[in-house]
N, C-alpha and C positions, 0 to 999 in steps of 0.2 A: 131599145134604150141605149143610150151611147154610152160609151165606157167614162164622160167625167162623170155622168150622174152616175155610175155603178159604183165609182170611189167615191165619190162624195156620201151614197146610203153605207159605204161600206165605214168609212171615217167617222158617221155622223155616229154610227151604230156603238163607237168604243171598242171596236176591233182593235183597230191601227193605234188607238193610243195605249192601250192593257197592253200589245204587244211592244210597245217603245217603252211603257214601263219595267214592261219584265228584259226586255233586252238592259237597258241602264242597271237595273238592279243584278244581273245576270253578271253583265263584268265587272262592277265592282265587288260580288261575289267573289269572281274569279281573282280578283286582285286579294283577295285577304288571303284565299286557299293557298295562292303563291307567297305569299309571307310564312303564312302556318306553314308551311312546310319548308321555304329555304332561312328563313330566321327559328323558328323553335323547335322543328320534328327533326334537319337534317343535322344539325350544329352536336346534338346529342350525342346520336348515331355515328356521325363522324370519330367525336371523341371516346366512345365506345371501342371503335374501331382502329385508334392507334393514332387520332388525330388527322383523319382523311376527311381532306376537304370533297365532297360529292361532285362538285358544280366542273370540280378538275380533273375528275376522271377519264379519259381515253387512251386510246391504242394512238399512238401517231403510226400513222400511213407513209407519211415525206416529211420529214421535220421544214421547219420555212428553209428562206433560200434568197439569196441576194441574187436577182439576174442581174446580167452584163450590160444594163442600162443604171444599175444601179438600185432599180427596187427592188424593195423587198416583198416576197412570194410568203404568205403566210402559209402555216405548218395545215399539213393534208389530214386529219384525225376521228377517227370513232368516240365521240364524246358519249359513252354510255354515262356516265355520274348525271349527265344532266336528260339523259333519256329514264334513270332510275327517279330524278324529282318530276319529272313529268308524268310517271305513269302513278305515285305518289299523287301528285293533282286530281289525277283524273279518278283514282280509287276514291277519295274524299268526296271529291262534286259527285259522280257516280253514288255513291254510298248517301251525301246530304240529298239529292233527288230522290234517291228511293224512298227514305224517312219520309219526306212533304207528298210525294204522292199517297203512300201507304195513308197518312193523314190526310188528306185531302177526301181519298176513298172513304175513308170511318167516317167523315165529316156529312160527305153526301148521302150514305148508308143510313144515317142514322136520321136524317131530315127527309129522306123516301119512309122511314118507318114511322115517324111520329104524323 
């Protein structure tokens, strides 16, 4: 069998399109969880915290720098605030996948018993 007809039973089958649905829905996913957390979880926290912006958090390495041509050399820095919203992200999506499979399992469980 040649490989167009292997994609084409593979395509015909609702593979490649469940998969391009869950991808689309997957990032825009992604786009909310990064709002919930740098517009409502982090703004709190922040002002909790003495009015620290997360997103501005790092160590500078090399502060910037004008070279001798005249540009400017942006600042060298450990931006941990925005490694703390990012593992924030990932806790969330992490944490919402666990929920939908655990449901997914009870789902399937429970149509193998009846």
């Amino acid at each position: 069998m040649s490989i167009w007809n292997e994609f084409k039973q593979f395509a015909i089958k609702g593979n490649a399109i469940d998969m391009a649905v869950a991808i689309i829905i997957g990032t825009s996913f992604n786009k909310i969880v990064n709002s919930l957390v740098n517009d409502i979880i982090m703004p709190p926290i922040g002002v909790f915290l003495g009015g620290v912006d997360f997103k501005n958090l790092q160590i500078a390495l090399k502060e910037a720098t004008v070279s001798a041509t005249g540009e400017t050399l942006p600042a060298v820095a450990l931006r941990y605030g925005q490694f703390i919203n990012t593992l924030i992200d990932f806790f969330i999506v992490a944490f919402t996948m666990f929920i939908v499979i655990k449901l997914m399992n009870r789902i399937l469980k429970a149509r193998q018993n009846a």
